[in-house]
Backbone as CSV, one residue per row, in Angstrom:
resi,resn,N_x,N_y,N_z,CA_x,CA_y,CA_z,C_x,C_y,C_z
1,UNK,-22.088,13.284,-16.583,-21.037,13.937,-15.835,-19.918,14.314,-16.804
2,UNK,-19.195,15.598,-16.733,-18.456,16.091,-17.650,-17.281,16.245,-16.627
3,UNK,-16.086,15.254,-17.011,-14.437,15.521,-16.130,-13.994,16.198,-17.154
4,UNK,-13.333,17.398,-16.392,-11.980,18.243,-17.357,-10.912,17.541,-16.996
5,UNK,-9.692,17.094,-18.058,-8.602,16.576,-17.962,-7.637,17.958,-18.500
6,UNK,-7.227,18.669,-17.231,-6.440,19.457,-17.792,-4.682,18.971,-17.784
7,UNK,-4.126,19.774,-18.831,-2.660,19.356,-19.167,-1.674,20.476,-17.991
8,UNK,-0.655,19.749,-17.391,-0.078,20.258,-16.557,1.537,19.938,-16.613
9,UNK,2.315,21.228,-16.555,4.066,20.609,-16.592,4.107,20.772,-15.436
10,UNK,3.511,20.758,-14.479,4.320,20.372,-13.050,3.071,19.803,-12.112
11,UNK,3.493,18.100,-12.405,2.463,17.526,-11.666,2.414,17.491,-9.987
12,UNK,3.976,18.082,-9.636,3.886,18.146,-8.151,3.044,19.168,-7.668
13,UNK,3.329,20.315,-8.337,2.615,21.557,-8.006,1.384,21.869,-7.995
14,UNK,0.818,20.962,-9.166,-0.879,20.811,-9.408,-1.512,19.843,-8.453
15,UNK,-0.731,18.901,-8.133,-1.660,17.738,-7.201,-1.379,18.598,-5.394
16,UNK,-0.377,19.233,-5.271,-0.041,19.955,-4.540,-1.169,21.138,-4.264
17,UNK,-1.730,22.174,-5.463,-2.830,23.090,-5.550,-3.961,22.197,-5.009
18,UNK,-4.551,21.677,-5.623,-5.749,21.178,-5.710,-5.841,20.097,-4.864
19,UNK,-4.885,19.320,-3.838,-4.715,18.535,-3.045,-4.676,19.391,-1.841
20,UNK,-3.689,20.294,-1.595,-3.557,21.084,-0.464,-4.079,21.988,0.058
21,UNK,-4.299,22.654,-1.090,-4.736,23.872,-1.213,-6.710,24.099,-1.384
22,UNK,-6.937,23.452,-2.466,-8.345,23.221,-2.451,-9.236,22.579,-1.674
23,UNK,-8.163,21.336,-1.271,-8.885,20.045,0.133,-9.378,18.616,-1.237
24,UNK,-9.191,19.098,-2.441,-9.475,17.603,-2.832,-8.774,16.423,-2.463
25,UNK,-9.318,15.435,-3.211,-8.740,14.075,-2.382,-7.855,13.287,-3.697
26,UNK,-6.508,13.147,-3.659,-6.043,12.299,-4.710,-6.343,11.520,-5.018
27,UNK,-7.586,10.352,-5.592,-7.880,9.147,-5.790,-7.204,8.047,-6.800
28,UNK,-6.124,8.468,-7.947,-5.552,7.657,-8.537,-4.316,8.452,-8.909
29,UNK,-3.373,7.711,-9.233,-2.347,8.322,-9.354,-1.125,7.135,-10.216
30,UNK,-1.137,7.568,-12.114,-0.252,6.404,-12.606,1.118,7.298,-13.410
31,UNK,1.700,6.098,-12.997,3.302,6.184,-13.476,2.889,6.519,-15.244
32,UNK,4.352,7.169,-15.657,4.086,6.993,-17.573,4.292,5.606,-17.861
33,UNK,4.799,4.642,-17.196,4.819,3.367,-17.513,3.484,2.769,-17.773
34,UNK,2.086,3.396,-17.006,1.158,3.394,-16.760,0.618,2.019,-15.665
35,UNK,1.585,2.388,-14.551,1.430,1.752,-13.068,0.919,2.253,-12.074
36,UNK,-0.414,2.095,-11.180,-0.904,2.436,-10.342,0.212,2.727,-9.205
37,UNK,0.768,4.113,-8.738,0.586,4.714,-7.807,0.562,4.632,-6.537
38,UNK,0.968,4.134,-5.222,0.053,4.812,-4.074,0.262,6.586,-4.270
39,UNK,-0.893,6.656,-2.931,-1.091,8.263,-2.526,0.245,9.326,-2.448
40,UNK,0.447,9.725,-3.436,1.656,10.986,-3.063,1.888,12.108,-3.856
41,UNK,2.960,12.707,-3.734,3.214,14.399,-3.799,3.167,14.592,-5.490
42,UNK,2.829,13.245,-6.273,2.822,13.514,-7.289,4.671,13.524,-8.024
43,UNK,5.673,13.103,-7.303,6.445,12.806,-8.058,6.415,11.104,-9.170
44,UNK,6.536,11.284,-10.020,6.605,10.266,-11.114,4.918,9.709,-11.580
45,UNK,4.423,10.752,-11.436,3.434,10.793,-11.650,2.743,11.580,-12.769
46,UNK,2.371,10.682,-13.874,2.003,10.982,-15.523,0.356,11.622,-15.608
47,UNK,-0.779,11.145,-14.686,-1.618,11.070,-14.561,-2.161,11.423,-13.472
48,UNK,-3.272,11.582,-13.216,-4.027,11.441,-11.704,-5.484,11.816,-11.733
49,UNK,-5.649,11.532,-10.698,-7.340,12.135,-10.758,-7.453,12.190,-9.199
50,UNK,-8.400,13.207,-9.226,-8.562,14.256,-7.909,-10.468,14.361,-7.842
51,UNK,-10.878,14.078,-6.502,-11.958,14.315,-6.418,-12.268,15.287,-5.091
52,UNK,-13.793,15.865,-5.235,-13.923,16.523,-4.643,-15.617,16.459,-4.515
53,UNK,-16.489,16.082,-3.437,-17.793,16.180,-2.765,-17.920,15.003,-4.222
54,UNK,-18.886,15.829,-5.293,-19.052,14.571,-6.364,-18.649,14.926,-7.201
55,UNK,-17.611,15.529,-7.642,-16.993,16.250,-8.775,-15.468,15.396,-9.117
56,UNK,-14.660,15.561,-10.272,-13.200,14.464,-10.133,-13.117,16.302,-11.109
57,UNK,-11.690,15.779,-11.106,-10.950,16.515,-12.047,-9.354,15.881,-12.130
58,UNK,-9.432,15.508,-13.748,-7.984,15.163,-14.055,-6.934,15.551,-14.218
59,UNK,-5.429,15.634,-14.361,-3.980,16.054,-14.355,-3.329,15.321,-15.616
60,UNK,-2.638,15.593,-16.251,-2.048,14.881,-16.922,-1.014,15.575,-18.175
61,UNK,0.231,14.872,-17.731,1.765,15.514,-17.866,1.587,16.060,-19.685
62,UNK,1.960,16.838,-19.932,2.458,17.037,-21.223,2.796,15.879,-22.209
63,UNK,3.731,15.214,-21.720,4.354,14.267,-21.983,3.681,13.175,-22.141
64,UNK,2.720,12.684,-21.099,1.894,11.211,-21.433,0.823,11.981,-22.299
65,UNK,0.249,13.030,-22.405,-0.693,13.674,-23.187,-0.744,13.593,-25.086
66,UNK,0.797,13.670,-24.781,0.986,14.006,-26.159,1.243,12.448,-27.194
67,UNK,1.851,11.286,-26.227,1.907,10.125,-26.571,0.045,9.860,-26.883
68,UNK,-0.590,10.113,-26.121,-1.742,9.282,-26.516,-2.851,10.294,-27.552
69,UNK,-2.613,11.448,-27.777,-2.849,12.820,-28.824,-1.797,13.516,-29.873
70,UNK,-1.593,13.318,-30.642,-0.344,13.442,-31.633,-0.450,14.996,-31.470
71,UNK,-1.988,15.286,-31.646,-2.037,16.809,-32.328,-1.215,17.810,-30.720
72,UNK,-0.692,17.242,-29.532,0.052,17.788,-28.531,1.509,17.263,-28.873
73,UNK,2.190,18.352,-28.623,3.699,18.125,-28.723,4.018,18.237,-27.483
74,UNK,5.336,16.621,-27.137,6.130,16.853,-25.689,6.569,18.344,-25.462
75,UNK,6.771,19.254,-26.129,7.795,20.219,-25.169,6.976,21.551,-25.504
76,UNK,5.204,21.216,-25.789,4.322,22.288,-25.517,4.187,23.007,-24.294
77,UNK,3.799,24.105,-23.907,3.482,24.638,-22.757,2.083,24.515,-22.624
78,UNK,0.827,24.551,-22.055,-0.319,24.431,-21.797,-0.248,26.064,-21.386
79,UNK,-1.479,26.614,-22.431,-2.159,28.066,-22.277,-3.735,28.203,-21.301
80,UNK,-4.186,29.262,-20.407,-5.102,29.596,-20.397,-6.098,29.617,-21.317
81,UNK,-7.074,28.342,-21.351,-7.708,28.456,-22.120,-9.426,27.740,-21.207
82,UNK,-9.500,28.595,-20.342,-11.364,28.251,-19.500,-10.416,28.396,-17.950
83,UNK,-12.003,28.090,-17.461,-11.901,28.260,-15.990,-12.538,26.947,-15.580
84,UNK,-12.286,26.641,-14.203,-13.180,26.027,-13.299,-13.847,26.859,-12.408
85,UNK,-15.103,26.204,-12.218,-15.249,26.813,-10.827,-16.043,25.947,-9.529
86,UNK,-15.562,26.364,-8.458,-15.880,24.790,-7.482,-16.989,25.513,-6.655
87,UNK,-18.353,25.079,-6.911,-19.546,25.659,-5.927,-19.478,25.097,-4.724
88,UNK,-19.462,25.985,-3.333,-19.859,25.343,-2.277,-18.245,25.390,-1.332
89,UNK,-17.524,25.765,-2.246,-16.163,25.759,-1.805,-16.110,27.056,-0.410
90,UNK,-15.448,26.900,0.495,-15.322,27.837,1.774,-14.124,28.641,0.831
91,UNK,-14.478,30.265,0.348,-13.408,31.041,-0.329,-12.459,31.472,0.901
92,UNK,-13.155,31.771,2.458,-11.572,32.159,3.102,-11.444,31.478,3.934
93,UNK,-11.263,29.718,3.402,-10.423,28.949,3.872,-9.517,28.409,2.732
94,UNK,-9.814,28.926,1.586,-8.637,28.664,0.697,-7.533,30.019,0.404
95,UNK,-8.459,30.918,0.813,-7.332,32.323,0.657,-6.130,31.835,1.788
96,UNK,-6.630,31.769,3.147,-6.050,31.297,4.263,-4.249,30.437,4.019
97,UNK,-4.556,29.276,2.794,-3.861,28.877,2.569,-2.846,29.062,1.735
98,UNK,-2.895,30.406,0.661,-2.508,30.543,-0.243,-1.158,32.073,0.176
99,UNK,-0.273,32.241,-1.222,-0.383,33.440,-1.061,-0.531,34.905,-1.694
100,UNK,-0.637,35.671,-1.392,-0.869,36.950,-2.329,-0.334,36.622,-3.593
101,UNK,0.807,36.001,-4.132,1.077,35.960,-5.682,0.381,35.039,-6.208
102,UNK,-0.495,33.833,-5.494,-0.826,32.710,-6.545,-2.232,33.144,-6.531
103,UNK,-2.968,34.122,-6.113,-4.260,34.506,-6.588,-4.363,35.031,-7.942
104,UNK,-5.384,34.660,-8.762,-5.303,35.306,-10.131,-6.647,36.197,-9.914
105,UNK,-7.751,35.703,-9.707,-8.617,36.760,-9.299,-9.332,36.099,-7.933
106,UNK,-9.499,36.818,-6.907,-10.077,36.692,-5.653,-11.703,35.976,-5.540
107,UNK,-11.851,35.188,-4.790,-13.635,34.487,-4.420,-14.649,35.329,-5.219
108,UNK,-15.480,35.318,-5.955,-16.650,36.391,-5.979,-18.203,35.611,-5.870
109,UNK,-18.631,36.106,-4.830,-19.932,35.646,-3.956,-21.321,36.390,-4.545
């Protein structure tokens, strides 16, 4: 099994996407202190992991990234660099939720 741990500066917004928006399920969620979490919006939250049918996909702040990877600097931005893609996913029940500006390219079936 291959998890992507992608790097994110706004962990509300990402656990928010992929929590709300996608229907995954938050399953862990740690402080930079590196303290388990309960379930939430992703404030103070360094880490996380998100699952979905049998798939996870990780989050993780700039900031705790770069403490445990030198070759990342705290006050990097994270570039487009790959895609995901989620098979099996209902595409217009996630359009449904979204809106016209946060599409980058539309379902293709």
């Amino acid at each position: 099994m291959i998890i992507p741990n992608l790097m994110v500066t706004d962990m509300c917004h990402s656990i928010t996407f992929y929590r709300d928006i996608l229907g995954m399920t938050l399953t862990m969620a740690i402080s930079p202190q590196r303290e388990m979490l309960s379930d939430n919006d992703g404030n103070g939250v360094a880490f996380a992991i998100l699952e979905w049918e049998d798939s996870q996909l990780m989050l993780q702040t700039v900031a705790s990234l770069s403490e445990e990877l030198p070759v990342f600097d705290a006050t990097q931005r994270p570039t487009p660099s790959g895609t995901i893609y989620f098979r099996g996913l209902n595409p217009t029940a996630v359009l449904d939720r979204v809106t016209e500006d946060q599409i980058v390219k539309g379902p293709v079936q």
